[in-house]
Backbone as CSV, one residue per row, in Angstrom:
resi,resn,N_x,N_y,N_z,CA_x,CA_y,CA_z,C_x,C_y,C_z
1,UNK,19.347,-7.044,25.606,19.008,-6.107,26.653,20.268,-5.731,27.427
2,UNK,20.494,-4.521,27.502,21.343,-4.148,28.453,21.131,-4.271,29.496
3,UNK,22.100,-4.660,30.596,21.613,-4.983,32.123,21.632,-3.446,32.808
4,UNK,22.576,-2.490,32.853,22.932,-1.318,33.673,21.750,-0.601,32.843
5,UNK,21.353,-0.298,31.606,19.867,0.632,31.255,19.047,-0.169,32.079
6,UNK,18.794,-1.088,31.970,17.644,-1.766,32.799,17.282,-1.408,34.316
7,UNK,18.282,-1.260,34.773,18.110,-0.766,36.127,18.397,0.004,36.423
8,UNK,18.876,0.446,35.550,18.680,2.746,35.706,17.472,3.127,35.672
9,UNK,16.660,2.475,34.813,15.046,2.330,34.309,14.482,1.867,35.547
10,UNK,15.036,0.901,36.424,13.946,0.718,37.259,14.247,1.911,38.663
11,UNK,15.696,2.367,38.735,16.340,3.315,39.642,15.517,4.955,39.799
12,UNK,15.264,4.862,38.495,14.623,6.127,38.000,12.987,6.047,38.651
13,UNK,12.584,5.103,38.637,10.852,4.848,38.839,10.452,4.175,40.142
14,UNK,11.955,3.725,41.198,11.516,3.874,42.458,12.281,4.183,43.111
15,UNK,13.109,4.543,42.887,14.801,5.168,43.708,15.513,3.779,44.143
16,UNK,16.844,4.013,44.378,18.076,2.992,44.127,17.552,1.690,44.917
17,UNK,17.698,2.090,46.567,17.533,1.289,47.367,16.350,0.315,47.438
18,UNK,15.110,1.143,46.924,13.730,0.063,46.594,13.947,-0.840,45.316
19,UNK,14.953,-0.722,44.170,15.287,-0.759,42.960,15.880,-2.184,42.957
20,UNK,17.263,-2.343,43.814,17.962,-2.907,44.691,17.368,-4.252,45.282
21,UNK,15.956,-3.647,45.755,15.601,-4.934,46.847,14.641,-5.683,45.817
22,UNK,14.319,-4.684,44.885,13.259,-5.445,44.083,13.808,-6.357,42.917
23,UNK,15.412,-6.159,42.836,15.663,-6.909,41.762,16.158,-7.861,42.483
24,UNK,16.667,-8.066,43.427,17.017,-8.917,44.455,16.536,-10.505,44.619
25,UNK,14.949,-9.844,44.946,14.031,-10.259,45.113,13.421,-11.254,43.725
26,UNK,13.067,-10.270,42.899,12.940,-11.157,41.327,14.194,-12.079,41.422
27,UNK,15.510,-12.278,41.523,16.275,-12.583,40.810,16.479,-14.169,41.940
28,UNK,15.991,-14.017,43.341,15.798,-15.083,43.961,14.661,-16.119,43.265
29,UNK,13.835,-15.254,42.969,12.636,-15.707,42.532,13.056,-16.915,41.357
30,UNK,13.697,-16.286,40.225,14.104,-16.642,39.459,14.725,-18.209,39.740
31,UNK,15.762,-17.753,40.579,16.489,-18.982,40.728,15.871,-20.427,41.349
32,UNK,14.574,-20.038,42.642,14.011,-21.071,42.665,12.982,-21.874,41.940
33,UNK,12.805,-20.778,41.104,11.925,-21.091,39.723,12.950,-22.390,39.338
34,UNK,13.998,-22.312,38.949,14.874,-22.775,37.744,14.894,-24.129,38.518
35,UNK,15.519,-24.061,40.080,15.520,-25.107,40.740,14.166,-25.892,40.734
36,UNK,13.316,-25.412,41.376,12.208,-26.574,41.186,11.730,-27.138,40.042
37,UNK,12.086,-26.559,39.555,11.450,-26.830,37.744,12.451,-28.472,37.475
38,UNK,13.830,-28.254,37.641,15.016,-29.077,37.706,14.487,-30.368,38.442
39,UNK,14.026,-30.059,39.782,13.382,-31.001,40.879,12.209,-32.155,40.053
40,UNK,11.412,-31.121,39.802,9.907,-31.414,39.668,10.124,-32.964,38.215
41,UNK,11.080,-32.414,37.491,11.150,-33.074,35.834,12.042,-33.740,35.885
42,UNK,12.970,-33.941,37.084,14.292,-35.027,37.466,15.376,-34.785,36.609
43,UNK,15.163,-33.420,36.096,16.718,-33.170,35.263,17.996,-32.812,36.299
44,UNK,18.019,-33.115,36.629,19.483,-33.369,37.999,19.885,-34.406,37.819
45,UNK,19.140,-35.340,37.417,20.052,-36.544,37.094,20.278,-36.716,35.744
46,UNK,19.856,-35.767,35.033,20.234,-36.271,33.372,20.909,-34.848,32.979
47,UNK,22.349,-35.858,32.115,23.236,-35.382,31.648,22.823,-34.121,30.745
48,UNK,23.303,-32.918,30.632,22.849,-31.977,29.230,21.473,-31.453,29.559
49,UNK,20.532,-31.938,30.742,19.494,-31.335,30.642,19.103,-30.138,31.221
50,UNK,19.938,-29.491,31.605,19.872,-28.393,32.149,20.302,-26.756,31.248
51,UNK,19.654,-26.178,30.793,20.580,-25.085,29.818,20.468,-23.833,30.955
52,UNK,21.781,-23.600,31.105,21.886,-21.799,32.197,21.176,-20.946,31.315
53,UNK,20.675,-20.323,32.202,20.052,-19.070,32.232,20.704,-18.217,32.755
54,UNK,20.273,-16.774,31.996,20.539,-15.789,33.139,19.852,-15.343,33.866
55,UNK,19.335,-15.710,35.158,18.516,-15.017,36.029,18.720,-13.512,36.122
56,UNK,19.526,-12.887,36.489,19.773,-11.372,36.511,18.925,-10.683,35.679
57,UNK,19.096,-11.138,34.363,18.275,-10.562,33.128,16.903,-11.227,33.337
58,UNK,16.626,-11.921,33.722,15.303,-12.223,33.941,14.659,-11.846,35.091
59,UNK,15.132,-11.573,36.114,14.711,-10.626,36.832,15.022,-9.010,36.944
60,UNK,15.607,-8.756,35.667,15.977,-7.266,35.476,14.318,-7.281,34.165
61,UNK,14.146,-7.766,33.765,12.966,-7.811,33.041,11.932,-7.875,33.460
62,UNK,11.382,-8.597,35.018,10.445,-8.954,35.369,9.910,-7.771,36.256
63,UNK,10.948,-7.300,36.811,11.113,-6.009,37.811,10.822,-4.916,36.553
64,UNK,11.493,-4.705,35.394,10.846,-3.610,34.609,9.689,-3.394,34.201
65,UNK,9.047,-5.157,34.412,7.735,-4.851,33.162,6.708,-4.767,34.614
66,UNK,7.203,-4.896,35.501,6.194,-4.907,36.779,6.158,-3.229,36.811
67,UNK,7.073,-2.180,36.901,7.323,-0.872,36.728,6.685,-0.309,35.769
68,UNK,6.853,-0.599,34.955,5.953,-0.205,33.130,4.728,0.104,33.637
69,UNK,3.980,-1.323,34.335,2.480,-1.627,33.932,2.025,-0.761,35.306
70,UNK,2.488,-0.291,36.429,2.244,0.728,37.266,2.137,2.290,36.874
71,UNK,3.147,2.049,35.827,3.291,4.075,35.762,2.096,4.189,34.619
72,UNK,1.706,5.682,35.090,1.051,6.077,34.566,1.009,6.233,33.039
């Protein structure tokens, strides 16, 4: 997935500044997702158990498919 189509796609279907706050927003989302998840299963203390993600792209995805399933 390209990141800059992605949010031209979402730029296009609510204008920049709503675009902006909404990926923002997902992409916080994201991250405390990742954290509690980390919390909840005690992988903070174990070596290797953690694999990065990219949040950005996962909230550039979550914000698109939320856009999709609105438009007409």
């Amino acid at each position: 997935m390209d990141k800059k189509t992605a949010m031209q796609d979402i730029i296009a279907k609510v204008g920049r500044e709503r675009a902006i706050d909404m990926v923002m927003k997902a992409y916080d989302t994201e991250l405390m997702t990742t954290l509690l998840n980390r919390l909840e299963e005690g992988k903070s203390k174990m070596i290797g158990a953690y694999k990065r993600r990219d949040h950005l792209e996962a909230a550039l995805l979550r914000v698109l498919e939320v856009c999709e399933l609105a438009s007409p």
